[in-house]
matplotlib code that plots the C-alpha trace (Angstrom):
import matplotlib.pyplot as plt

x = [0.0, 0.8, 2.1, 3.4, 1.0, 1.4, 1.3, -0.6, 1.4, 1.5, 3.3, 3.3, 2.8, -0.8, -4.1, -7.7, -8.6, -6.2, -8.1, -11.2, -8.7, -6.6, -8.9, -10.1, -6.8, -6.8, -10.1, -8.3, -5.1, -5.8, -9.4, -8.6, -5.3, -3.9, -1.1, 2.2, 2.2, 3.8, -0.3, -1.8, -2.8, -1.2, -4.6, -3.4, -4.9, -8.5, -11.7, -13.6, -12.8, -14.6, -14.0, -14.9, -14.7, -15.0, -16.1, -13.2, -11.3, -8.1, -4.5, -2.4, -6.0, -5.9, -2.5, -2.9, -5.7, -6.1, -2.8, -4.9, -7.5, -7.6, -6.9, -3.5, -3.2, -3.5, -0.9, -1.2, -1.0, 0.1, -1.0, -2.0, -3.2, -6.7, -7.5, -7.9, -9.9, -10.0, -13.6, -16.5, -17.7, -14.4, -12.7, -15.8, -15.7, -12.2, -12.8, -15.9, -13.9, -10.2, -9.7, -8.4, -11.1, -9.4, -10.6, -14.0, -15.0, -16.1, -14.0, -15.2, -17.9, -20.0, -18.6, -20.6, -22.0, -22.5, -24.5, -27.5, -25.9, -25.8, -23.8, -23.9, -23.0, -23.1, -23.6, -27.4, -27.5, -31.1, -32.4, -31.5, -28.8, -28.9, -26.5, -24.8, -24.8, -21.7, -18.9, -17.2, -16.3, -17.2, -18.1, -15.8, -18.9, -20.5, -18.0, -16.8, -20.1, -20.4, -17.2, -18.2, -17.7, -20.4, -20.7, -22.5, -22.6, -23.9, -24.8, -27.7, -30.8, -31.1, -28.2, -29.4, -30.7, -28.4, -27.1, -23.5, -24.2, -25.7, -23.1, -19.8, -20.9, -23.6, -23.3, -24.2, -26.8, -27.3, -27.9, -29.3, -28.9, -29.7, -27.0, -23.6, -25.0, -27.2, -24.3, -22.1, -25.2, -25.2, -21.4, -21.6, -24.3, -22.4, -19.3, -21.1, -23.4, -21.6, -20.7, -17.0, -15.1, -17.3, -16.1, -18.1, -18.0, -19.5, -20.0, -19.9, -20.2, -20.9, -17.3, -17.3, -20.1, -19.3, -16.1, -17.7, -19.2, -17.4, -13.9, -11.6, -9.5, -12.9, -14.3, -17.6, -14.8, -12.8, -16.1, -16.9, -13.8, -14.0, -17.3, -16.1, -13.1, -14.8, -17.2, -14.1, -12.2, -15.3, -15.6, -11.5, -11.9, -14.8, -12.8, -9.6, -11.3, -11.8, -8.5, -9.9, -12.2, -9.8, -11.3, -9.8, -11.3, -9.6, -10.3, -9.8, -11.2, -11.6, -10.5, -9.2, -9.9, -8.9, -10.3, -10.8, -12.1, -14.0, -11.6, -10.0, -12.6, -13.0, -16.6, -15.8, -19.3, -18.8, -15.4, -16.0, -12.6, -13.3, -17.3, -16.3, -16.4, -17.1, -20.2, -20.3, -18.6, -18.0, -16.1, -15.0, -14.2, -10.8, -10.8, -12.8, -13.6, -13.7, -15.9, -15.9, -17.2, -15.8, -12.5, -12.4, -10.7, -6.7, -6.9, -9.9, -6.9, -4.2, -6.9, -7.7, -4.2, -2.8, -6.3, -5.5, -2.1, -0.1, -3.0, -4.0, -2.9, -4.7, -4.2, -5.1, -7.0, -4.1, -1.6, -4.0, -4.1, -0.3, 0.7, -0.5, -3.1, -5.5, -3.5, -5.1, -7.3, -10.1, -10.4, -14.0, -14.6, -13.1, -16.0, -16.7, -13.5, -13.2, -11.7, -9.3, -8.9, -8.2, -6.4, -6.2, -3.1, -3.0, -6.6, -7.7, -10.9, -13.6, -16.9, -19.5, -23.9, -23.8, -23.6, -23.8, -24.3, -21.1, -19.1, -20.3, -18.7, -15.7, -13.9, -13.2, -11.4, -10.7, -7.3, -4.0, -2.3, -1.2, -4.3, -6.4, -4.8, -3.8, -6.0, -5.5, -4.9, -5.1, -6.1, -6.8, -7.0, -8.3, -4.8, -2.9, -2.4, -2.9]
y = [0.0, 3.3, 5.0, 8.6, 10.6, 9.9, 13.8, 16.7, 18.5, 21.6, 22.2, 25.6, 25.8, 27.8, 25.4, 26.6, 25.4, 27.7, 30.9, 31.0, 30.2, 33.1, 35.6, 34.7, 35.2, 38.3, 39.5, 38.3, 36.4, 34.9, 33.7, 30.6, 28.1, 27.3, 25.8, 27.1, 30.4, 28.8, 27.8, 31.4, 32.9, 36.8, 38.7, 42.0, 42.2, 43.5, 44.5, 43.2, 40.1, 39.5, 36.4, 36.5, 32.9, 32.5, 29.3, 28.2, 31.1, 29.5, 30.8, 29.8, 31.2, 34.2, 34.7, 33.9, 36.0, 38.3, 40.3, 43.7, 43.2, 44.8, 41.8, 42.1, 45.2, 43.7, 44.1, 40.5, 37.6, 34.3, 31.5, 28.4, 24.9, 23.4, 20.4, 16.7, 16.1, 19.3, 19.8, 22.3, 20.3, 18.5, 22.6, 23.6, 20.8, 22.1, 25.5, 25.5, 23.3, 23.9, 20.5, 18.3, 16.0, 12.7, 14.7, 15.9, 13.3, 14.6, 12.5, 13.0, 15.2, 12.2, 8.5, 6.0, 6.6, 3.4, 4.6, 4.5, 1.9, 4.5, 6.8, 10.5, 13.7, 16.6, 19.0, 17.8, 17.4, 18.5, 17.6, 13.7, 12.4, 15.2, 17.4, 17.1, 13.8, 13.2, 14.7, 14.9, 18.2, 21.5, 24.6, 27.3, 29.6, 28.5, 28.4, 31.4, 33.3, 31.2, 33.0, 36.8, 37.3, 38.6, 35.6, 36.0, 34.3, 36.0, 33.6, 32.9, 32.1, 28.6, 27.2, 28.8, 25.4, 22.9, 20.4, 21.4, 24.6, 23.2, 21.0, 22.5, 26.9, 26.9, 29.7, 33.4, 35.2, 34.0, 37.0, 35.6, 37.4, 37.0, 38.8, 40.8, 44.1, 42.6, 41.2, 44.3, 46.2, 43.7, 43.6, 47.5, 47.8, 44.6, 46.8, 49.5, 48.1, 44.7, 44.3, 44.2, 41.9, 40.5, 37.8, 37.9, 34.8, 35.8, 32.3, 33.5, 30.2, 32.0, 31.7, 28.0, 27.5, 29.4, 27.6, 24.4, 25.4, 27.3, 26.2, 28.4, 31.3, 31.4, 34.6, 33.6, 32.8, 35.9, 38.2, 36.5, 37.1, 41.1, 41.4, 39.9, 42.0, 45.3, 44.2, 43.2, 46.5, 48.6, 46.7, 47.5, 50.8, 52.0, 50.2, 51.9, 55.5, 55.1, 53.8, 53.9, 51.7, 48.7, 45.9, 43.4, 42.0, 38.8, 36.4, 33.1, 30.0, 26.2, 25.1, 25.8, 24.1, 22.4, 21.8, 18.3, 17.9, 15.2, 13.4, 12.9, 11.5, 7.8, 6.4, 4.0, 1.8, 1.9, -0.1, -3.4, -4.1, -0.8, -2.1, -5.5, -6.2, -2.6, -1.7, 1.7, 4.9, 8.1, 11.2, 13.9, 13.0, 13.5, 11.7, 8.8, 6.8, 3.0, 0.6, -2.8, -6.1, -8.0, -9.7, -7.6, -4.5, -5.9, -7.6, -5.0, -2.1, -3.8, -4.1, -0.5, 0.9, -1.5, 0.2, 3.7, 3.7, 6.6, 9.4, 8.4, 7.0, 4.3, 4.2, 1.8, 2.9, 1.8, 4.3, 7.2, 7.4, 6.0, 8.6, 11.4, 12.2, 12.1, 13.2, 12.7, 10.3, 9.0, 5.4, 5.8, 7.1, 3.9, 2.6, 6.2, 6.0, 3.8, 0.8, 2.8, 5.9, 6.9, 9.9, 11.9, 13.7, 16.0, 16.9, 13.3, 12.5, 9.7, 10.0, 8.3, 7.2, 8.2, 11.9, 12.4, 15.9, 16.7, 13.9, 16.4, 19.2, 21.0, 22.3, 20.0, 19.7, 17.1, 16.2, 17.3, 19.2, 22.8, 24.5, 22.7, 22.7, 25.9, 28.5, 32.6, 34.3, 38.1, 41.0, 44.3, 46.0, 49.5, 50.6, 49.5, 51.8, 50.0]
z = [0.0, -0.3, 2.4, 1.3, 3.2, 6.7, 7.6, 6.2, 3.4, 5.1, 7.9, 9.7, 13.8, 13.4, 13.3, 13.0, 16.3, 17.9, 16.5, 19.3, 22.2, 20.7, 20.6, 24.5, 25.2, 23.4, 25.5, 29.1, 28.9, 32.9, 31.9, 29.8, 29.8, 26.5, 26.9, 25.1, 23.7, 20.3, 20.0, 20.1, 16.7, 17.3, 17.8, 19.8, 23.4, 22.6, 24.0, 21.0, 18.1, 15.4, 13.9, 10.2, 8.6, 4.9, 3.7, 1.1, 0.7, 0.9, 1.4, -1.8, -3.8, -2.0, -2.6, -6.4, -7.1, -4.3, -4.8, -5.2, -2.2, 0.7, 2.3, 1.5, 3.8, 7.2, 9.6, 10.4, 7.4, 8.7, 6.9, 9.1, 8.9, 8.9, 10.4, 7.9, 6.3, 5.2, 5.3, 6.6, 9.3, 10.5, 10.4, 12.4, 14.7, 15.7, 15.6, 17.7, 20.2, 19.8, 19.3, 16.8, 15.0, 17.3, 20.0, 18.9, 16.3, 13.3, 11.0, 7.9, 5.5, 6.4, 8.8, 10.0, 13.3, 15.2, 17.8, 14.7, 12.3, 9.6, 7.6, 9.1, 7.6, 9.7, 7.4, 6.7, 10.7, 12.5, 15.6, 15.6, 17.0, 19.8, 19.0, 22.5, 22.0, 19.2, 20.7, 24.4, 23.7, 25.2, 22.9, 23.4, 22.3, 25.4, 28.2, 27.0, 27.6, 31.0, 31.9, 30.9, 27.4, 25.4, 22.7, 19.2, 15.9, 13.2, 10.1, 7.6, 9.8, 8.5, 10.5, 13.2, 14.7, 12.7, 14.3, 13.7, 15.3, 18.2, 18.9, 18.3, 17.8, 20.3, 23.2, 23.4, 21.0, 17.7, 14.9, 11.7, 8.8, 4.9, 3.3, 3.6, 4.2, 6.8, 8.5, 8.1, 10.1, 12.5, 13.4, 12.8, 16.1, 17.9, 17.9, 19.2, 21.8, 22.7, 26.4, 27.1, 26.7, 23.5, 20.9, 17.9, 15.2, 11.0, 9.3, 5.1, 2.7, -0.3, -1.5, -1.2, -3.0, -6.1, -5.9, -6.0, -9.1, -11.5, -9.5, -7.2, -9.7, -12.2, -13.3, -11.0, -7.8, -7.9, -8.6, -5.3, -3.3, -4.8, -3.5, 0.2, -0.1, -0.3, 2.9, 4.9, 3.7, 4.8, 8.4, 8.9, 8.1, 10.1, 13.3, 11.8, 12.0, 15.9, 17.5, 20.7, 20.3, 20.4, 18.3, 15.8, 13.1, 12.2, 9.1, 8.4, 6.6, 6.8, 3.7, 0.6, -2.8, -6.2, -9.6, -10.3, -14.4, -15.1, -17.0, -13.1, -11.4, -11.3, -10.0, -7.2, -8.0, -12.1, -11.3, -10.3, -8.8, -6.6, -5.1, -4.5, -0.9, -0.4, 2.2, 3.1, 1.4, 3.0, 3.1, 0.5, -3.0, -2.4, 1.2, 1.3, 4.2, 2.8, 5.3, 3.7, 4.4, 7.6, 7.2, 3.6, 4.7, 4.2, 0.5, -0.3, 0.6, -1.2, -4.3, -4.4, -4.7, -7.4, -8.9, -8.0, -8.7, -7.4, -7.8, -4.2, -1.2, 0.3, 4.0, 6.8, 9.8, 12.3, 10.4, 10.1, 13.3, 14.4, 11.5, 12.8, 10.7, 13.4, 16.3, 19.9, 18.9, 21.0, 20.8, 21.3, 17.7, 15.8, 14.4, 12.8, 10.6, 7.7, 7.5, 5.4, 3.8, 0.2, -0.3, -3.6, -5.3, -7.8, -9.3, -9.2, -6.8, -6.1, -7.0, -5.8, -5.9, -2.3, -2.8, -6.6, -6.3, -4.6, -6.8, -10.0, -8.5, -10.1, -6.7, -4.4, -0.9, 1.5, 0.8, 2.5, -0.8, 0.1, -1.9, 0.4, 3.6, 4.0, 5.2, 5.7, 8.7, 8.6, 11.6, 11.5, 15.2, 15.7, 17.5, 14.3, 11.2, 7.8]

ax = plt.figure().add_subplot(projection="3d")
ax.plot(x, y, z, "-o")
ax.set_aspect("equal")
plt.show()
């Protein structure tokens, strides 16, 4: 089997789950313990974040065809690390918790859950399971706002009550909104009436979604990013033009993104050597979860990379997790991760009958190639000229 991705491809010290225990440090550095300082995302002390994430706005895009954005003017750009898969719910999972998905257990886009003997994907997640049922770990949303910071989210009113965000972003006030000028009014009064110390959290997934589309660096993609640019530049300047009143507006991301033509995708059930033995298929089309038949999983492995060939890695449970792909992993989520995972290089993915719509999709992510991995980190604070 192939074994050359044992580690993400991208390795800088920053991860998304260190952004929320960052900015509570920011607010009061003696309220929360996290650990070395080595983990802190550099958000200046503060009386006010705001935590802008961009669904898919990746760093190596931005930094391909964002040269000219105001993004480019923040006194702050560090790239850092999401978590892998890189995925919206598995990011989120961290971010919400500020732990690694071996922690919080969100493995996947969708896993099997065997709690219900089914597949699960969180991001079509209601009311069953409970949401504070799937993971041990504690929003930082909430205990935050349990410890005197004034916690909102402000997102698109339907994942208001989404399982996702009840699990992992719960905690505080939740501000829904339809649009970017909605949102920009919202943060606008939440700057000026929020309670101090007050952490703020903007869910945008426009970006991603275009992306999906037309694919990330399109005419469709960058019209996006313009359009998300000028709302981020008009946010930093209004908290530029009052220094005193000692807010930072940081943005990041949870993914980035590749193009994958349809001359690269293979269709795991049109290829027979692929669906034998196979029972269940989850994850991304560029990280699959594989759960196959039982006592199928070793010569159903070996099978699928002699297929493959070096466009993907095929990897075994035992060395996902013993490679560090899944660091601090609870032993309590093993069922949820495939018997093995399969890994795509280059612009080659997986597709799939399980979720057809996604497997037609020119942008994809999931992977641990640079594009999709790395993910933008960039402040502006009201006390620092730009």
């Amino acid at each position: 089997m192939n074994q050359q991705i044992l580690q993400p491809v991208v390795k800088v010290g920053l991860e998304l789950k260190d952004v929320i225990p960052s900015a509570i440090h920011a607010l009061n550095p003696d309220l929360m313990h996290t650990g070395s300082l080595d983990s802190l995302a550099y958000i200046p002390p503060s009386s006010h974040v705001v935590v802008l994430l961009i669904d898919g706005l990746g760093e190596i895009q931005l930094q391909e065809f964002g040269a000219e954005l105001f993004l480019t003017r923040s006194t702050v750009a560090t790239p850092m690390r999401t978590q892998f898969p890189s995925t919206t719910p598995v990011a989120l999972g961290s971010f919400g918790t500020g732990e690694s998905p071996g922690q919080h257990g969100f493995v996947g886009a969708s896993f099997y859950l065997p709690e219900v003997e089914a597949m699960f994907a969180p991001l079509q997640w209601g009311s069953t399971p409970h949401p504070h049922s799937l993971t041990p770990s504690a929003p930082l949303f909430e205990w935050a706002a349990g410890h005197g910071i004034d916690v909102a989210s402000i997102a698109k009113e339907k994942y208001r009550n989404s399982g996702l965000t009840q699990s992992v972003l719960r905690g505080g006030a939740y501000f829904g909104a339809t649009d970017l000028a909605d949102i920009e009014g919202v943060i606008r009064d939440r700057v000026k009436r929020a309670i101090s110390p007050a952490l703020t959290y903007v869910y945008w997934p426009d970006l991603d979604r275009v992306g999906h589309v037309y694919g990330p660096g399109s005419s469709q993609w960058i019209a996006e990013l313009q359009l998300v640019d000028s709302f981020i530049s008009r946010l930093a300047l209004s908290i530029m033009e009052n220094p005193q009143s000692d807010v930072s507006l940081v943005i990041t991301s949870d993914h980035g993104m590749v193009s994958c033509p349809v001359e690269r995708r293979i269709h795991i059930e049109s290829n027979a050597d692929l669906a034998h033995d196979v029972k269940l298929v989850g994850g991304d089309p560029r990280a699959r979860h594989i759960y196959t038949r039982t006592g199928a999983a070793g010569e159903t492995a070996t099978r699928w990379q002699e297929v493959l060939g070096k466009d993907f890695s095929v990897v075994p449970r035992s060395d996902l997790i013993q490679g560090g792909l899944f660091p601090q992993f609870d032993p309590d989520f093993l069922e949820r991760m495939g018997d093995f995972m399969v890994i795509a290089h280059s612009d080659a993915m997986l597709s799939s009958n399980v979720d057809l719509r996604t497997s037609s999709l020119l942008g994809q992510h999931g992977s641990v190639s640079a594009p999709e991995m790395l993910i933008p980190l960039r402040v502006f604070h009201s006390g620092l000229n730009i």
